[in-house]
C-alpha positions in Angstrom: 124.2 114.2 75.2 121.7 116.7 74.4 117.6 117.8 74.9 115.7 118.2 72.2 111.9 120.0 73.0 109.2 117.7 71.9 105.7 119.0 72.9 104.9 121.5 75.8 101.4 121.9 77.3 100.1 125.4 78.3 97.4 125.2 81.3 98.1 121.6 82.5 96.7 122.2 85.6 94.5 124.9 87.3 97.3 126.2 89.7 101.3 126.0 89.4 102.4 122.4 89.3 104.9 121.3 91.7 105.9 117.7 91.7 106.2 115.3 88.9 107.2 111.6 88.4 107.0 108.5 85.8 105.1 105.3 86.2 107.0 102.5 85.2 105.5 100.5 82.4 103.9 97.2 83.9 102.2 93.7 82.6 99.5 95.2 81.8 100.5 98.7 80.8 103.3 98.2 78.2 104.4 102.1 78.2 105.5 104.2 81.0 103.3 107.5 82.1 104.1 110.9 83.4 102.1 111.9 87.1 101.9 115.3 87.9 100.8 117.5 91.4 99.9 121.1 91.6 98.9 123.2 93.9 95.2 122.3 92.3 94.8 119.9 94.6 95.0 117.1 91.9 97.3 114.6 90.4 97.2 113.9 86.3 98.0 111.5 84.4 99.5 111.7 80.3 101.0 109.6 77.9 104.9 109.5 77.4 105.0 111.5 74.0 101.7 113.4 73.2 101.1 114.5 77.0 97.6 113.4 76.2 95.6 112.8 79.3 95.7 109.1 80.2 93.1 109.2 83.0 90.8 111.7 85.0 92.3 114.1 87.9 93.0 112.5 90.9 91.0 114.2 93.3 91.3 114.0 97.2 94.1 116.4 98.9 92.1 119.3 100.8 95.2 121.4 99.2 98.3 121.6 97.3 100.1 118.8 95.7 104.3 118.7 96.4 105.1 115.4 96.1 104.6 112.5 94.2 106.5 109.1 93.7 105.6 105.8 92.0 106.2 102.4 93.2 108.4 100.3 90.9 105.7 98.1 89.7 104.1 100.9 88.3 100.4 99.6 89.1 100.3 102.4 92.3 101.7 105.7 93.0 102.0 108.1 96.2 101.0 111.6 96.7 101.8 114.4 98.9 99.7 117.5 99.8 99.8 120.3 102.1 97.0 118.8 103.8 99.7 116.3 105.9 98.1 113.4 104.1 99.7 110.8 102.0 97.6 109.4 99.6 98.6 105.9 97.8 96.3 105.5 94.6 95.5 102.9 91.9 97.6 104.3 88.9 94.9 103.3 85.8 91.7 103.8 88.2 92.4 106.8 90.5 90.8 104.7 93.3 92.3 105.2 96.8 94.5 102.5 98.2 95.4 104.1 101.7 95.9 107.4 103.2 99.0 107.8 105.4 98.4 110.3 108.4 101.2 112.6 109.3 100.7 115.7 112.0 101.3 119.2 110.1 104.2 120.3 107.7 105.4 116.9 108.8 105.1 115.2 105.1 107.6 117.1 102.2 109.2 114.7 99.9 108.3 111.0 99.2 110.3 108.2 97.5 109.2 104.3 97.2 112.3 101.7 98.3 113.7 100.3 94.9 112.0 97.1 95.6 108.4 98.7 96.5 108.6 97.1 100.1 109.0 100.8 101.8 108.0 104.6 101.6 109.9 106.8 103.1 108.9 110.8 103.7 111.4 113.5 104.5 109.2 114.8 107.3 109.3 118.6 107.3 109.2 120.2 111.0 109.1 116.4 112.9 112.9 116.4 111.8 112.9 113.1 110.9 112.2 110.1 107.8 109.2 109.1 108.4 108.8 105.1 106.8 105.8 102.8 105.9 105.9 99.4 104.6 103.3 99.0 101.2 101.6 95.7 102.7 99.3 96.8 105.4 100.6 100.7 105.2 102.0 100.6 109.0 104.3 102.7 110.5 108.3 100.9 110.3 109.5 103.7 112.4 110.7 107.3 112.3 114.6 108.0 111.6 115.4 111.5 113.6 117.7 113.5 111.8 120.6 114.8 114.6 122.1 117.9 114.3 125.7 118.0 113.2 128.3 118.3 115.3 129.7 121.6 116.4 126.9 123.1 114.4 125.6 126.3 116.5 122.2 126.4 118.0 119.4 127.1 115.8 117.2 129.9 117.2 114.4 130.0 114.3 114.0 125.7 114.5 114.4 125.3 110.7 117.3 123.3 110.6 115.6 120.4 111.9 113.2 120.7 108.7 113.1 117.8 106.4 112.6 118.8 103.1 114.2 115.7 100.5 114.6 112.4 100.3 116.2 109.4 98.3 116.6 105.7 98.4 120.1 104.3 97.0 119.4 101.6 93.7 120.4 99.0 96.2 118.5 99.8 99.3 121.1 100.1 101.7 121.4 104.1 101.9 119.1 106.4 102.9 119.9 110.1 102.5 117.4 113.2 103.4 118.3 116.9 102.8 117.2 119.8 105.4 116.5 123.4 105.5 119.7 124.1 106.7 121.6 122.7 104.2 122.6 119.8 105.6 122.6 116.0 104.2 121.4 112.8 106.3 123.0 109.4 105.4 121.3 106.0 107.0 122.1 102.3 107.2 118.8 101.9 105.6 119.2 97.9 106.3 119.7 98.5 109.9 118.0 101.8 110.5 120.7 103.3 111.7 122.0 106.9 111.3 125.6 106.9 110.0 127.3 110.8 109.3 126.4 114.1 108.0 127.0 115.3 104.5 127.9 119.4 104.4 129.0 121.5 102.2 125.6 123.1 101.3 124.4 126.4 102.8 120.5 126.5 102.0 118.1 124.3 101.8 118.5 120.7 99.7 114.9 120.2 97.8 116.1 117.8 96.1 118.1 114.7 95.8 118.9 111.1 93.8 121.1 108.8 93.8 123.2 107.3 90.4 121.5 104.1 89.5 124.8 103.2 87.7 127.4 103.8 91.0 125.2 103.3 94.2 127.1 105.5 96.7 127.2 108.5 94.5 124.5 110.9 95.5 123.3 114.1 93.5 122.2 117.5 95.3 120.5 120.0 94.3 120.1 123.5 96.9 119.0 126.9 97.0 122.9 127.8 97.3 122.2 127.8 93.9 124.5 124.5 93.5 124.9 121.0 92.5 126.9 118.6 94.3 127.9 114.7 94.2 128.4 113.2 96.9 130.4 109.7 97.6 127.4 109.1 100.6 128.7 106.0 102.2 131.9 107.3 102.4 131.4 110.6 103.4 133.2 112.7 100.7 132.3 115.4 98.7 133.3 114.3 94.9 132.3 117.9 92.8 130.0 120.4 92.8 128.5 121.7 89.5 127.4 125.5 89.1 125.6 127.8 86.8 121.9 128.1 87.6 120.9 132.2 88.4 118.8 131.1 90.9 117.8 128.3 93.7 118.4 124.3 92.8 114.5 123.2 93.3 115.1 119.8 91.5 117.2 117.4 90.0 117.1 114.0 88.8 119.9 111.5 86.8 119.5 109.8 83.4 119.0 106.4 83.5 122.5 105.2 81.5 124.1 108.1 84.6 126.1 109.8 82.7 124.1 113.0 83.1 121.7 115.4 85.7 118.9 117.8 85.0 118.2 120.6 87.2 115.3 122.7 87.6 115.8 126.1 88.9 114.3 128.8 90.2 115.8 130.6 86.9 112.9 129.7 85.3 115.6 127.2 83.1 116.0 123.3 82.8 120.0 122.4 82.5 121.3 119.4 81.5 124.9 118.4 82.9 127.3 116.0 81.9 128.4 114.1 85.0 132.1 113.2 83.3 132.7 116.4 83.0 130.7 118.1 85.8 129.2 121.0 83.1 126.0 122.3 81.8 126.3 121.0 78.6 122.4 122.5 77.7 119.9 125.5 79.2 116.1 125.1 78.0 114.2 127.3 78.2 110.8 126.8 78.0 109.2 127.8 81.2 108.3 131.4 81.9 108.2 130.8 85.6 110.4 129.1 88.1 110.8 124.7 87.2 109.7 123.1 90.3 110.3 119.6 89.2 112.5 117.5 86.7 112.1 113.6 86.0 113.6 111.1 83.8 111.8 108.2 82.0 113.1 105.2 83.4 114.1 102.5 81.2 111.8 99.9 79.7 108.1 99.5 78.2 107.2 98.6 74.4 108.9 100.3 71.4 110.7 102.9 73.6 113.7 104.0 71.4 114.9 107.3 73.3 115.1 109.0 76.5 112.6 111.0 77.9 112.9 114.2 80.6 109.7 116.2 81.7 110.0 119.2 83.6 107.4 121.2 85.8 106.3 124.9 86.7 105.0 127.5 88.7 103.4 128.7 85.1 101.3 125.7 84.9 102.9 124.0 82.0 104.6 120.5 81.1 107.4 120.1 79.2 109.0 117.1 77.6 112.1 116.9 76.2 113.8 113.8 73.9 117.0 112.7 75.8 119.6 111.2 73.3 
């Protein structure tokens, strides 16, 4: 397995660029696109291999962008700003489809159910998951995140901050990832809270499950490691290490046999799961790699895997996975 740099772009955005995350291809759109959020205030759209622009900015959020995540059909995606909003958008348009209202700090980051029935938000200083259903955009409910046992009381309240969340491929696990390090597993059928996952230290920014083993979860911290998780039964399987610097992102290949992490570092790493090593270090960022996303499978005349990574230096990079 190996990266391979195929085009960067310098300036991508007005401010550093924080979140990122593909479109699927749909009917009507035969390729899959990249979405990217900086702290701009807008969300862009490019093509899969030139990083040509594919639409105009979305405009909207009153302030920065941290968040994004598409539903699977690929005809809308969801945003995340500063400004406690969530805004669901028409992909190809840009036109607004509903804006989720969430009291301050209480909105970090967002993932659509694997069958696009959901949203769910790790939801910052609420300590909690907050979830709509994509219908009518109500409120399900709001899954409180309980603090671990034995775990001593918190005097500066951050442990109860919700930072990450993640959907299993199946839909029956619901994990979120806290300031404090620790992991949140739900019965995401029933609604119900089911154990802690520790061994992390610092905050969890990011998470995502295997889409090949559903229980296996992948962690990324400012502990400056990577973890894998068996989430339904509670186990910590390995833990991978090697960035300089804080975990900010991470995200699994499509055929799961590898993770890339972005890191504070200012580097992108690719890891082979079998093996649980960095197998690759890319450099192309000057400044630290807030996000890193996969292509996901399908669309016309796709032949090889794609990965795009983020930055606080305002660039895009995408890499050919193979």
């Amino acid at each position: 397995m190996k990266l391979a740099g195929l085009k960067s772009v310098d300036g991508a955005h007005d401010e550093s660029i924080w979140a990122a995350a593909w479109v699927p291809a749909a009917d009507h759109r035969p390729t899959a696109l990249l979405l990217t959020g900086a702290l701009d205030e807008t969300v862009r759209l490019w093509r899969p291999d030139d990083l040509a622009s594919a639409a105009p900015p979305v405009q909207g959020h009153a302030l920065g962008v941290v968040s994004l995540s598409a539903h699977p059909a690929g005809a809308i995606a969801a945003a995340v700003s500063l400004d406690s909003y969530v805004r669901v958008f028409d992909v190809d348009s840009g036109a607004s489809v509903a804006t989720l209202d969430a009291p301050p700090s209480e909105v970090w980051g967002i993932q659509f159910h694997p069958k696009g029935n959901a949203l769910a938000a790790a939801g910052g200083g609420s300590g909690s998951v907050k979830l709509w259903e994509t219908e009518k955009w109500k409120p399900i409910t709001s899954l409180p995140v309980p603090r671990p046992e034995g775990a001593r009381p918190d005097k500066t309240g951050s442990g109860k901050f919700v930072l990450s969340v993640a959907w299993s491929p199946d839909g029956k696990l619901l994990a979120c990832g806290s300031m404090d390090g620790t992991i949140a597993v739900y019965d995401a059928v029933r609604m119900k809270f089911l154990h802690h996952l520790e061994g992390h230290h610092m905050p969890v920014r990011s998470m995502v499950f295997s889409p090949v083993d559903t229980h296996v979860l992948f962690t990324a911290s400012d502990d400056c490691h990577i973890h894998i998780y068996d989430a339904k039964e509670k186990s910590l399987i390995g833990a991978m290490s090697g960035h300089a610097s804080w975990v900010l992102s991470i995200d699994v290949s499509p055929d799961g046999m590898a993770v890339a992490t972005g890191s504070s570092d200012r580097t992108v790493r690719l890891w082979d799961i079998n093996t649980r090593a960095s197998v690759q270090t890319m450099s192309n960022h000057n400044d630290q790699v807030w996000a890193v996303a996969f292509r996901p499978p399908g669309g016309t005349g796709v032949r090889a895997g794609r990965l795009a990574s983020v930055s606080d230096d305002k660039s895009i990079s995408l890499y050919d996975y193979s």
